[in-house]
C-alpha positions in Angstrom: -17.4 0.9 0.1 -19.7 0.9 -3.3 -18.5 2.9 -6.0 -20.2 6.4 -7.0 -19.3 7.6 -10.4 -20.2 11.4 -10.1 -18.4 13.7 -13.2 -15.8 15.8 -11.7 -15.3 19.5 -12.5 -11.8 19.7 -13.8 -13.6 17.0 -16.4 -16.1 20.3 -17.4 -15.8 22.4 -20.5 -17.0 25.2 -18.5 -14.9 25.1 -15.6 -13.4 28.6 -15.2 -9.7 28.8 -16.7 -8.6 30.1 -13.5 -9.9 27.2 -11.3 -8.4 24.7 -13.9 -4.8 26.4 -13.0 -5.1 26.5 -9.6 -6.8 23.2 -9.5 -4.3 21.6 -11.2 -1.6 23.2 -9.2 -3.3 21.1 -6.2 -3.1 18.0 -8.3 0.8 18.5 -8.8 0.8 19.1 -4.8 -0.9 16.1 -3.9 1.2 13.8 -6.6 4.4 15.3 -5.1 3.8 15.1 -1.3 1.4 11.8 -1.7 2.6 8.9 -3.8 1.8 10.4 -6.8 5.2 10.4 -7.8 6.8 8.2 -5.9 4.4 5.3 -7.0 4.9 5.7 -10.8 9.2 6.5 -10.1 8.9 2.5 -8.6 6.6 1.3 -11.5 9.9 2.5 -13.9 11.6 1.2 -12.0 10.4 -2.2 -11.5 10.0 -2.2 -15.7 13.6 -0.9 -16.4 14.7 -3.9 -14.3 12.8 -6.8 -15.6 13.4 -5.7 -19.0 17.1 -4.4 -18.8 16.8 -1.5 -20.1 18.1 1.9 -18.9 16.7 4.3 -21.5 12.9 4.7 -22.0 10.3 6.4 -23.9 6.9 7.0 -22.3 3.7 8.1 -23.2 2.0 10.0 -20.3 -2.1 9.9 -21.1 -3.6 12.7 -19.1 -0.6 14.3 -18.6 -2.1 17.5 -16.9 1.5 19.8 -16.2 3.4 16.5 -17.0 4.9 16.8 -13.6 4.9 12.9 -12.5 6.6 12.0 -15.5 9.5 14.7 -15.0 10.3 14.6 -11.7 9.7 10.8 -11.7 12.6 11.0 -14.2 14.8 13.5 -12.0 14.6 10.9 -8.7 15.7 7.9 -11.5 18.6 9.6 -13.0 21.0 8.8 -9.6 20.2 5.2 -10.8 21.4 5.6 -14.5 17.8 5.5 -16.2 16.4 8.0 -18.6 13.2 8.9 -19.7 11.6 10.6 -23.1 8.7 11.2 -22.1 5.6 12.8 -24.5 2.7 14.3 -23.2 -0.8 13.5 -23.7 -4.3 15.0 -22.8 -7.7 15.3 -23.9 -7.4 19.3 -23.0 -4.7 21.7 -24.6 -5.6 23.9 -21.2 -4.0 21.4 -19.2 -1.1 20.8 -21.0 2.3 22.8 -21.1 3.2 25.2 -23.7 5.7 24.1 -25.6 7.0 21.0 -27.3 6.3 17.2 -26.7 2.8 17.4 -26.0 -0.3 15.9 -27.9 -3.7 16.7 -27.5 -5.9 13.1 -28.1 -8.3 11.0 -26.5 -7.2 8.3 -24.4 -9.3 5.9 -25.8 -7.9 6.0 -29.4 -4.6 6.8 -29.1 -3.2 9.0 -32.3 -0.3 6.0 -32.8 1.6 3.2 -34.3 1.8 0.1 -32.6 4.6 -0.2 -30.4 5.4 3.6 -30.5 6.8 4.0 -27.2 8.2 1.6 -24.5 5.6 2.3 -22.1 2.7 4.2 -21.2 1.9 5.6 -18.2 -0.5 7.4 -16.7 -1.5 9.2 -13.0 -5.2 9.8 -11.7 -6.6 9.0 -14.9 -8.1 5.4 -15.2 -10.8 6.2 -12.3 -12.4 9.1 -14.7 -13.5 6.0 -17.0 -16.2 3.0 -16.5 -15.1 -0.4 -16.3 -15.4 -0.8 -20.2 -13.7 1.9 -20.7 -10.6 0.7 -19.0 -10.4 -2.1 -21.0 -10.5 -0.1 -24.2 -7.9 2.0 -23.3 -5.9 -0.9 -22.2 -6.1 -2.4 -25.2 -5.2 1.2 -27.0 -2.1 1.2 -24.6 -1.1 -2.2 -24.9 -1.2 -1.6 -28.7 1.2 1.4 -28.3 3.7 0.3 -26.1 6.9 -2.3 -26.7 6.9 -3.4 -22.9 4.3 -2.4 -20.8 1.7 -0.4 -19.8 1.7 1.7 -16.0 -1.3 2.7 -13.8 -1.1 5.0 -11.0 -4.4 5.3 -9.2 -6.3 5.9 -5.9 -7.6 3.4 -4.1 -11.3 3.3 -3.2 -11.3 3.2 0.9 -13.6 4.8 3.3 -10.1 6.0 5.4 -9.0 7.1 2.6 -12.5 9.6 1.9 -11.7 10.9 5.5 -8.4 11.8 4.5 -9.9 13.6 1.4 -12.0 16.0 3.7 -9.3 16.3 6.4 -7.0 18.5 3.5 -9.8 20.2 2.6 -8.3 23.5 4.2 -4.8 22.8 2.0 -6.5 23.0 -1.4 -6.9 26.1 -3.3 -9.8 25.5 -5.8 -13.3 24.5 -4.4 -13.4 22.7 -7.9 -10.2 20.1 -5.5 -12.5 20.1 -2.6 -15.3 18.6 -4.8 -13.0 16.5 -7.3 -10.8 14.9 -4.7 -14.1 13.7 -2.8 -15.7 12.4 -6.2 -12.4 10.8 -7.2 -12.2 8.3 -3.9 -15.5 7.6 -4.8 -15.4 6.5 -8.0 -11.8 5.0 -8.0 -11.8 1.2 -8.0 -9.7 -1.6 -6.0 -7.1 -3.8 -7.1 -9.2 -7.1 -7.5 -11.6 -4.5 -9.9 -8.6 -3.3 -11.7 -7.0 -6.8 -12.1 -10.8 -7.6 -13.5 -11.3 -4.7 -16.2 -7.3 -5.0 -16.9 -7.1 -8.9 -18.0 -10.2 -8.5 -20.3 -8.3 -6.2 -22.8 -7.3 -9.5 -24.6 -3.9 -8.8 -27.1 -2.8 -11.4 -29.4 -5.3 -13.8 -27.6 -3.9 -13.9 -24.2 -4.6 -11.5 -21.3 -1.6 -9.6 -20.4 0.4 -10.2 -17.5 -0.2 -8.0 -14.5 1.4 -7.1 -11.3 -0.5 -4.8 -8.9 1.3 -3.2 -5.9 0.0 -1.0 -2.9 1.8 2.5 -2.2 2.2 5.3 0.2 -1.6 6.7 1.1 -4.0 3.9 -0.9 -2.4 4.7 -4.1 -2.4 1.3 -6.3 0.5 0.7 -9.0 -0.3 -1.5 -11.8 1.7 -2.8 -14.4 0.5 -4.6 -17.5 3.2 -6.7 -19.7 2.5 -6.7 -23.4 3.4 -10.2 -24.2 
């Protein structure tokens, strides 16, 4: 299946307000019921393991409600790990009110080097073109101390069918369009492993470890070295 970049709506300035809501309520659906959650809950958990460490802080780029990140924290508490989590997005609309949050582009993160221990992010790396996810690998990889996490669809024809079978569960037409556009433009894991090992750090690709999850969702974790 070729990829079709399309733009998406929720990506419009001029998307009604009340569309982006109910829209994004869809998104925070999908992530619970669908892998969303579930895929980035293992990638902390495969990092707090290999680097022995219980307590984390994360940096979630286009955080939307921040919903992954929280209840991704609630399912790892049983297991004794803890995560500080800070909220990031291009959008103040799509952010909660409230503390914690940051309004930035992805692409040049507002940060230190090694500001947080990771950073994470859900749905976001198929909005970009393949350069584009090396730059904000290398932005991420600059961030973090450990390692950065991708949690992403996985481009499948099944998967497109899938898409228009839930088309009656969504709320927003601006879902309907989006979740059709996003299959399409999302990439595999030999194309992610690609784009991700070009964002060269201290003159060595980082390592990475791609995993398959629960309805063609596609975990990726990037070591900094």
């Amino acid at each position: 299946m070729r990829r079709v970049d399309n733009p998406e709506l929720l990506d419009c300035d001029d998307c009604p307000a009340e569309e982006v809501a109910k829209s994004l309520q869809d998104l925070s659906s999908i992530n619970r019921r669908f892998g969303g959650v579930s895929t980035t809950r293992a990638l902390i958990e495969r990092v707090a393991s290999g680097i022995g460490k219980k307590k984390l802080s994360v940096l979630e780029v286009a955080a939307g409600f921040g919903e992954v990140p929280r209840l991704a924290a609630e399912r790892l508490a049983p297991q004794g790990i803890q995560l500080e989590p800070t909220l990031l997005d291009i959008r103040r609309s799509h952010l909660p009110s409230g503390g914690g949050s940051v309004v930035a582009d992805a692409l040049a993160l507002p940060f230190p080097e090694n500001s947080f221990d990771l950073v994470s992010c859900n749905l976001f790396v198929h909005h970009l073109q393949p350069e584009e996810v090396a730059r904000f690998a290398r932005e991420a990889l600059r961030v973090c101390r450990c390692a950065l996490l991708i949690n992403d669809l996985v481009r499948h024809p099944l998967h497109l069918a899938l898409v228009y079978a839930a088309f009656p569960l969504m709320r927003s037409y601006v879902s309907r369009h989006d979740g059709e556009v996003s299959v399409r433009r999302s990439y595999v894991p030999t194309e992610m492993r690609k784009m991700i090992a070009s964002a060269i750090t201290n003159g060595s690709a980082p390592r990475i470890e791609i995993s398959r999850h629960f309805l063609f969702r596609m975990g990726v974790i990037a070591w900094k070295e």
